[in-house]
C-alpha positions as CSV (number, residue, x, y, z in Angstrom):
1,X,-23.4,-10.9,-14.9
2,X,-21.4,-13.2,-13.0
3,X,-20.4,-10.5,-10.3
4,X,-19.5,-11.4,-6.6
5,X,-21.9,-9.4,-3.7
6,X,-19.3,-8.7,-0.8
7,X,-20.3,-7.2,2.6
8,X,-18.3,-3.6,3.3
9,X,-16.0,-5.8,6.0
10,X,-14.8,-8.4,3.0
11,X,-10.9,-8.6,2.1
12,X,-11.0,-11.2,-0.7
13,X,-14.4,-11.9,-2.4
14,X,-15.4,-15.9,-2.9
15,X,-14.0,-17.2,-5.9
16,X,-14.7,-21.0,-5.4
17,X,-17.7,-21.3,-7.5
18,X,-15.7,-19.3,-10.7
19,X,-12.5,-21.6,-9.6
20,X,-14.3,-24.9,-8.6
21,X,-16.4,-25.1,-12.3
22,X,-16.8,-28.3,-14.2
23,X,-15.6,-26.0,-17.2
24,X,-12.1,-25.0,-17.9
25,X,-12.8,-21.4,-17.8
26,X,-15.2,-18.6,-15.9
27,X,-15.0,-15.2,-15.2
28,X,-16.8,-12.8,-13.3
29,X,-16.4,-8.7,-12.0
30,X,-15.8,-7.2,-9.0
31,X,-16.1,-3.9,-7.9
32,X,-13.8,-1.9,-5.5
33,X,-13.4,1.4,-3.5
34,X,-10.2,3.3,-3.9
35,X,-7.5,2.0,-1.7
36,X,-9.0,-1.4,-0.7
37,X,-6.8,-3.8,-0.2
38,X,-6.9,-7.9,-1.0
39,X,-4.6,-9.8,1.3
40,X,-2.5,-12.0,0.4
41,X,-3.9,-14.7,-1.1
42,X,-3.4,-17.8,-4.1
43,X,-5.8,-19.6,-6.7
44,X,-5.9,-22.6,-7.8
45,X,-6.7,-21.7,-11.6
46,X,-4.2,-19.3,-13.5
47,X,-6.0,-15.8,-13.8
48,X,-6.0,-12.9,-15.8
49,X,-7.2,-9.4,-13.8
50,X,-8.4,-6.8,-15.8
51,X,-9.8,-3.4,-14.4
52,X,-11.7,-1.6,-16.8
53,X,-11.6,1.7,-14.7
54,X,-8.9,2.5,-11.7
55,X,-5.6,0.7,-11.3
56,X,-4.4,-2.3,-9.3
57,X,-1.4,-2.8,-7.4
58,X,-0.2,-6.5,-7.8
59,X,2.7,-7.7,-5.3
60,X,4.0,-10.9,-4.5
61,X,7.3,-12.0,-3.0
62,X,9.2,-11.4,-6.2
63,X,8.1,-8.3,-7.3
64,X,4.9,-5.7,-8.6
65,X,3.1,-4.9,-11.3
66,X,1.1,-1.7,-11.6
67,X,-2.1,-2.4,-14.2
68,X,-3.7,0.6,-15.3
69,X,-7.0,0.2,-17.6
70,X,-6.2,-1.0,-21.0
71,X,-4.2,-3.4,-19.5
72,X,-4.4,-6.6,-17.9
73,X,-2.3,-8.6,-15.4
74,X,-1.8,-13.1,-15.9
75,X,-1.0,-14.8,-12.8
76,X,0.0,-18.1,-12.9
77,X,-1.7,-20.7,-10.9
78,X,-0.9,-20.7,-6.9
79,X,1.0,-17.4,-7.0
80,X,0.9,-15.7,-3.7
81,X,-0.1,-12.3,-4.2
82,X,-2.0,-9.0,-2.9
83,X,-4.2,-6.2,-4.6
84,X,-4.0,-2.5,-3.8
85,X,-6.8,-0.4,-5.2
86,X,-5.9,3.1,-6.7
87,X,-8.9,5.2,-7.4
88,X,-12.3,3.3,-7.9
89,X,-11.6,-0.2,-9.2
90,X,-13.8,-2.2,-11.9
91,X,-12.0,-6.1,-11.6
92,X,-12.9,-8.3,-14.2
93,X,-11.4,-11.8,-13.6
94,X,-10.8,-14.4,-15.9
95,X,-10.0,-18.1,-14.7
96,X,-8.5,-20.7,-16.5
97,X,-8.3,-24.3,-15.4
98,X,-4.5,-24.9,-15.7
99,X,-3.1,-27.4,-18.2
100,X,-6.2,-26.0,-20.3
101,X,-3.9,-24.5,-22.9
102,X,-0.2,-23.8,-23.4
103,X,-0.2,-20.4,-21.4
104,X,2.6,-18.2,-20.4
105,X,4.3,-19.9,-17.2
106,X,5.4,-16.3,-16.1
107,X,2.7,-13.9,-14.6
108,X,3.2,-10.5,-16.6
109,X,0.8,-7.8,-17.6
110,X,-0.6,-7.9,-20.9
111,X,-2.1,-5.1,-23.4
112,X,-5.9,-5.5,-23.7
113,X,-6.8,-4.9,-27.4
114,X,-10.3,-3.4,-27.9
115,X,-10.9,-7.4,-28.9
116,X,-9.6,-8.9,-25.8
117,X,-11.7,-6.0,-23.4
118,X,-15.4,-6.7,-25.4
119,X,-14.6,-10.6,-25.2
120,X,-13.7,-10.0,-21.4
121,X,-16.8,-8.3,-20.8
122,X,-19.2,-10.6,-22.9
123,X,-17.5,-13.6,-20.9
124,X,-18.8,-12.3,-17.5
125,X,-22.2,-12.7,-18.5
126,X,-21.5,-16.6,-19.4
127,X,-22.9,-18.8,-16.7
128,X,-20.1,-21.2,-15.3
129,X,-22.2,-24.6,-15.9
130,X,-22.1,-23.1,-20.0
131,X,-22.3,-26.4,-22.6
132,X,-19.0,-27.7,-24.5
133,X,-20.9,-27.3,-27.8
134,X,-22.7,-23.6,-27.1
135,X,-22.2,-20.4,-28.5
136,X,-20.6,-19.2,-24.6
137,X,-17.8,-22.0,-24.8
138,X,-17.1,-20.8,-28.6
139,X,-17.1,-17.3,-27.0
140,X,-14.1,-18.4,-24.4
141,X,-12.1,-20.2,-26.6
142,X,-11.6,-17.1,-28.6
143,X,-10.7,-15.6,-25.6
144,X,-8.4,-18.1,-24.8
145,X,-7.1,-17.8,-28.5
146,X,-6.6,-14.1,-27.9
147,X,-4.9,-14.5,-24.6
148,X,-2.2,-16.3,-25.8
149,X,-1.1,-13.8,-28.6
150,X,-1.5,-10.4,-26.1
151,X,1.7,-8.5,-26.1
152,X,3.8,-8.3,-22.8
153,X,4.6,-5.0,-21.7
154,X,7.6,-3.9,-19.4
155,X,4.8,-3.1,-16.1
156,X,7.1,-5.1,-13.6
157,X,9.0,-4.4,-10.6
158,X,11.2,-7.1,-9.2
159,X,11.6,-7.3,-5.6
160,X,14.8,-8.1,-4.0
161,X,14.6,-11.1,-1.2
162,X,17.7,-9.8,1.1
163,X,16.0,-7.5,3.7
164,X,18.8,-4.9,3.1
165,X,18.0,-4.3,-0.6
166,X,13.9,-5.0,0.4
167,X,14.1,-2.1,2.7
168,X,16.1,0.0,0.2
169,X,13.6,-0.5,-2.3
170,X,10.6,0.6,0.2
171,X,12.2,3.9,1.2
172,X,12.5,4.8,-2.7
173,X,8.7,3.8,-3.1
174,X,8.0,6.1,-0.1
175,X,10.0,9.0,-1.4
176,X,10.4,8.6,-5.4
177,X,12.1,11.9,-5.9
178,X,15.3,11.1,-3.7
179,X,18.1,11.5,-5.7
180,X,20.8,9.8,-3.3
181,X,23.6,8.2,-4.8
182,X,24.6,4.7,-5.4
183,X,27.2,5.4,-2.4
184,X,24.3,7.0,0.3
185,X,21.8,4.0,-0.3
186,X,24.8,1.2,-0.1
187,X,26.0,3.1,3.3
188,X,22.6,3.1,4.6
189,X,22.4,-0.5,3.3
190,X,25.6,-1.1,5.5
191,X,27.5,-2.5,2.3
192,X,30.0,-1.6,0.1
193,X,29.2,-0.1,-3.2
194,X,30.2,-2.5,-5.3
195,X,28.7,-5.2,-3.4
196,X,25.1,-3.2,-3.2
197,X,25.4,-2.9,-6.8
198,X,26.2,-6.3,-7.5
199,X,23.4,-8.5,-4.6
200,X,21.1,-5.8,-6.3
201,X,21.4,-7.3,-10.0
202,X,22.2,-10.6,-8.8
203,X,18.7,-10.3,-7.3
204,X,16.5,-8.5,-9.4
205,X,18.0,-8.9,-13.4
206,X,18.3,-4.7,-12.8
207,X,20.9,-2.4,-11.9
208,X,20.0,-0.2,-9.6
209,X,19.7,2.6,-11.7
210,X,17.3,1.2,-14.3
211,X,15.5,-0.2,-11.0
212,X,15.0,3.3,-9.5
213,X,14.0,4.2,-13.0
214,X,11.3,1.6,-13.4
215,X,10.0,2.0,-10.0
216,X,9.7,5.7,-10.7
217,X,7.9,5.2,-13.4
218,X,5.3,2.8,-12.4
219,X,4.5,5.0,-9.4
220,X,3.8,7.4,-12.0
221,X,1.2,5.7,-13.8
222,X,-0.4,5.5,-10.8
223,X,-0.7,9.3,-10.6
224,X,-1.8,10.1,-14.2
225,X,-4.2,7.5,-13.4
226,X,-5.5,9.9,-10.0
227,X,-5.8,12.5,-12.8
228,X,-2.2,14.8,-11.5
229,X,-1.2,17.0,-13.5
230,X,1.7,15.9,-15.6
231,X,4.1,18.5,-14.4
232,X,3.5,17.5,-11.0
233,X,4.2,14.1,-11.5
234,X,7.3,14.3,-13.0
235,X,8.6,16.7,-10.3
236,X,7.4,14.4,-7.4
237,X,8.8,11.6,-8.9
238,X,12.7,13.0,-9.4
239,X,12.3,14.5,-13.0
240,X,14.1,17.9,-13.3
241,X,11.0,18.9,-15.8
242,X,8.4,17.6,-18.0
243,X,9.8,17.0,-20.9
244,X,12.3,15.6,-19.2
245,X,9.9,12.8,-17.6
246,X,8.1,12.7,-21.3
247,X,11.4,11.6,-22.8
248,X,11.9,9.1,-20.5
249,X,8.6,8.0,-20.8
250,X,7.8,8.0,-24.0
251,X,11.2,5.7,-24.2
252,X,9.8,3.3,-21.6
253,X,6.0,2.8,-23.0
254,X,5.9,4.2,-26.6
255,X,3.6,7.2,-26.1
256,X,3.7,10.4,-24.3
257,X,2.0,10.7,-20.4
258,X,-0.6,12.6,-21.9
259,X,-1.8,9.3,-24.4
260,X,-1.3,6.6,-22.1
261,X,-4.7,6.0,-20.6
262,X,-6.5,7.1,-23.8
């Protein structure tokens, strides 16, 4: 298995050999402790981060997405980003030489089919020096193959640039449950209401609403991924009850809190 050794002190493992390959594609795994953190950080190669227990925090200057297992995270090539660990995480990377293939040019997070996750797990036992005409280079052009069909699923948060909204948007990840108006955050913002509202789409595609939404939402995931009880998510994340934060769920993602991470 192609799986980086890190000392306990490490921030970001070495990826050079996996990114610096002959081949146009390498992967390997990872494993982290809950709430380790990878600093900020780019690749050369596009990469697709897949965790097959825990769930990863991805941030970069234009927003977050929350990957929990069964699905997977692309990041284009020279995206600056950092990784937050919630609960144990199992990473297993993917690199792909850009140019290699006619990707997505948008980093997104992806559904792993049962397919995709064997094929992701077979590749990190392929050496990185692996022949053009070998059973291994078969092996990741089907995973290429695959990649470029995986359904995109709504897992992003966009992130304002303008300091105001930026700081906005951290107290409401701090305290998900606060249920203060449009009028209380664009007072504390120092701004009108109607000019909140309208820097906040104008930087984020999102109303503010459907942004406080999302972001609620997302944070959940991370709880029923910590094993909370469902109840107790949806009443620490602003829900008046549970099957009031089922509805809305179920709307957002297609299944009820209770099936997601099956």
């Amino acid at each position: 298995m192609n799986t980086v050794r890190r000392p306990p002190e490490a921030r970001l493992p070495d990826h050079l050999r996996f990114e610096n390959t002959p081949m146009p594609m390498a992967a390997m795994a990872v494993d982290y402790a809950h709430n380790e953190f990878i600093a900020s950080h780019s690749h050369r190669r596009a990469q697709l981060l897949y965790a097959i227990e825990g769930v990863m925090i991805i941030a970069s200057a234009s927003g977050r997405w929350v990957v929990p297992p069964t699905r997977g995270v692309w990041l284009a090539a020279g995206l600056e980003h950092t990784v937050q660990m919630s609960g144990n995480v199992k990473m297993r990377t993917v690199f792909v030489e850009p140019g290699t293939e006619p990707l997505p040019d948008e980093s997104c997070v992806v559904e792993i089919t049962p397919l995709m996750r064997e094929l992701i797990l077979a590749a990190i036992h392929v050496p990185t020096d692996y022949a053009n005409d070998s059973r291994d280079a078969r092996l990741m052009r089907l995973l290429l193959d695959e990649l470029i069909v995986l359904p995109v699923l709504p897992l992003y948060l966009p992130w304002p640039r303008d300091t105001r909204l930026a700081r906005t948007c951290d107290r409401l990840m701090q305290t998900p449950c606060d249920d203060a108006t449009i009028d209380d955050w664009a007072r504390d913002a120092g701004l009108s209401a109607k000019t909140f509202q309208r820097r906040f789409a104008r930087e984020t595609g999102m109303t503010f609403g459907r942004w406080r939404q999302q972001a609620r939402l997302l944070q959940a995931l991370e709880a029923l991924a910590r094993g909370e009880k469902i109840v107790n998510v949806a009443l620490d994340h602003g829900y008046a009850s549970q099957s009031a934060f089922a509805a809305m769920f179920k709307r957002h993602f297609g299944v009820p809190p209770s099936a997601f991470y099956r």
